[in-house]
C-alpha positions in Angstrom: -11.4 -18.8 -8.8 -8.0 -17.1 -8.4 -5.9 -18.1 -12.2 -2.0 -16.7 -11.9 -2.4 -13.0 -10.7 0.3 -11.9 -10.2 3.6 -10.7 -12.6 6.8 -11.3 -11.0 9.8 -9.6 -11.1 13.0 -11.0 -10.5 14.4 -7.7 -9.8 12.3 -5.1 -11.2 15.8 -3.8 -12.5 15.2 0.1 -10.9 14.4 1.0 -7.5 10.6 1.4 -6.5 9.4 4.6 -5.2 6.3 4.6 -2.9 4.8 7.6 -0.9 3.1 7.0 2.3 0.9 9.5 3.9 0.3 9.1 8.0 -0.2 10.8 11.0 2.6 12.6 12.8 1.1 10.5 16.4 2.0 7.3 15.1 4.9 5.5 13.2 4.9 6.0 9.8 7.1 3.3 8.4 5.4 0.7 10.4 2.4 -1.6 9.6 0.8 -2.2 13.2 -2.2 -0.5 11.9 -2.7 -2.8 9.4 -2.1 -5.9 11.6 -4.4 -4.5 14.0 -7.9 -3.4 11.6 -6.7 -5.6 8.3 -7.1 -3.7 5.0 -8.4 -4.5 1.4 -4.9 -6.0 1.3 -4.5 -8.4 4.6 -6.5 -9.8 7.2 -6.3 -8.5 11.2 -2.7 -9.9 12.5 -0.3 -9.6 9.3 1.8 -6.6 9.6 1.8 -4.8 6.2 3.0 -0.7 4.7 0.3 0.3 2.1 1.9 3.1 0.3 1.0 4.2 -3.6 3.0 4.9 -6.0 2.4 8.3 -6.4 2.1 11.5 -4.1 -1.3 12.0 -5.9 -2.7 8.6 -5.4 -1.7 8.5 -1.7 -3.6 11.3 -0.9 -6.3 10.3 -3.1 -6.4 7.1 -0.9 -6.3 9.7 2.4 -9.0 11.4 1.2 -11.7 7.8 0.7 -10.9 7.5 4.7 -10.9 11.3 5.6 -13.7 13.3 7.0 -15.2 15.0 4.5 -15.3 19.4 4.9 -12.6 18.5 7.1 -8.6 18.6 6.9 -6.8 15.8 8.0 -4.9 17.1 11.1 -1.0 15.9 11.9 -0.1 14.5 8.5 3.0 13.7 7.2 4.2 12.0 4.1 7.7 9.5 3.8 8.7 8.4 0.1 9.4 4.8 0.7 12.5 3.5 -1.9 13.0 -0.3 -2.5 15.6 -1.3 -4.3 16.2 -3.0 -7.9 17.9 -6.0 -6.3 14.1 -7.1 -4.4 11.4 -9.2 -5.9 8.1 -7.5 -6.3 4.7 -9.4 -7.6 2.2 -7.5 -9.4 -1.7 -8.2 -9.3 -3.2 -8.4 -12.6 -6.8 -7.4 -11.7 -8.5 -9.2 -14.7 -7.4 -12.7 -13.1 -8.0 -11.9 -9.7 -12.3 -11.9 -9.5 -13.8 -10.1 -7.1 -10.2 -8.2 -6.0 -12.5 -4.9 -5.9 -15.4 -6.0 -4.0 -16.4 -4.6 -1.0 -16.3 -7.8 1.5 -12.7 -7.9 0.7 -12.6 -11.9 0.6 -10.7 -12.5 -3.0 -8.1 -10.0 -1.8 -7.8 -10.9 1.3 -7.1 -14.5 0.9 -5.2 -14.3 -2.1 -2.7 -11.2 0.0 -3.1 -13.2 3.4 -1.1 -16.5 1.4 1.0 -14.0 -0.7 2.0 -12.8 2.6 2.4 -15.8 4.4 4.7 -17.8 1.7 7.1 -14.5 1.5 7.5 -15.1 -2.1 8.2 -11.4 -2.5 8.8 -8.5 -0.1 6.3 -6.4 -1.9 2.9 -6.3 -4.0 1.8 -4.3 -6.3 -2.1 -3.8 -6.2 -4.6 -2.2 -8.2 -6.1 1.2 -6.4 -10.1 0.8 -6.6 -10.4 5.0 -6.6 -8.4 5.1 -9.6 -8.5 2.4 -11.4 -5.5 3.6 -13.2 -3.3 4.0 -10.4 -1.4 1.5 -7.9 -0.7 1.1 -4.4 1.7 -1.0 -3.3 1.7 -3.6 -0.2 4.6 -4.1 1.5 5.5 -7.3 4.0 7.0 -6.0 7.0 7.6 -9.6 7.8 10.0 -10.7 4.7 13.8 -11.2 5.3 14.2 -8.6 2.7 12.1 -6.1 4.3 15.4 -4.2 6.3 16.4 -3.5 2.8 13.6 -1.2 2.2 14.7 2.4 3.2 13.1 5.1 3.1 13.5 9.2 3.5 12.4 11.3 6.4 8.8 12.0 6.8 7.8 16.0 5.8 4.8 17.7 6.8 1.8 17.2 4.2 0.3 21.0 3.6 -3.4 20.2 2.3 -4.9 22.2 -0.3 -8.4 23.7 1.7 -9.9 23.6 -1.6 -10.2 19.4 -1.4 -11.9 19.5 1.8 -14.6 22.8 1.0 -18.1 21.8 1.4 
């Protein structure tokens, strides 16, 4: 049973920064890959950026999907700003059951209708490597979303020591 998850901020009152880590052969500011394989986030066929909050939690959350003993090849990173004047929502994970389970369904569905009603061009999420940290879901279908800029993408240069057998 999903009981009022979410905080939300009517602006947050200072721009959000959010790092997003991709490869260089495919858009980086640009959800298609989301729409197309869904995420812990959304369902196949919504259009969503995953990004973190930090530089360290997005490559944390590279690193879960990488090969292991080997370095991600063609990777680049963009720092994502969103500005004070948009609405953002924030899960709270202790009224959102099941949020970290591995079939995905309680964040899924509640994502897919968070998504849907554009109540807010952004979400907040809990990162389930690090518990402590947050990534952050952005709708690339909200009226809001061509307000979201973000930097040019630089080359990520991967420590060899994280991918050492």
């Amino acid at each position: 049973m999903i009981t009022t998850p979410v905080l939300v901020h009517q602006p947050p009152y200072i721009d959000v920064l959010a790092y997003r880590i991709g490869d260089v052969r495919f858009p980086i500011f640009d959800g298609r890959g989301a729409m197309l394989q869904g995420g812990r986030w959304n369902s196949p066929g919504h259009p969503v950026i995953y990004a973190s909050l930090s530089q360290a939690g997005a490559m944390l959350e590279v690193l879960t999907h990488a090969n292991i003993g080997k370095l991600p090849r063609f990777s680049q990173m963009v720092i994502i700003e969103i500005p004070d004047t948009l609405s953002i929502e924030t899960v709270e994970p202790s009224n959102l059951a099941g949020w970290d389970h591995l079939n995905m369904k309680a964040s899924r569905h509640f994502a897919d209708e968070w998504i849907t009603s554009q109540r807010s061009v952004a979400l907040i999420v809990p990162s389930v490597i690090a518990p402590c940290d947050h990534n952050i879901v952005i709708n690339q279908m909200h009226p809001d979303f061509l307000k979201i800029t973000h930097h040019e993408p630089e080359p990520i240069i991967w420590d060899k020591r994280l991918f050492a057998k």
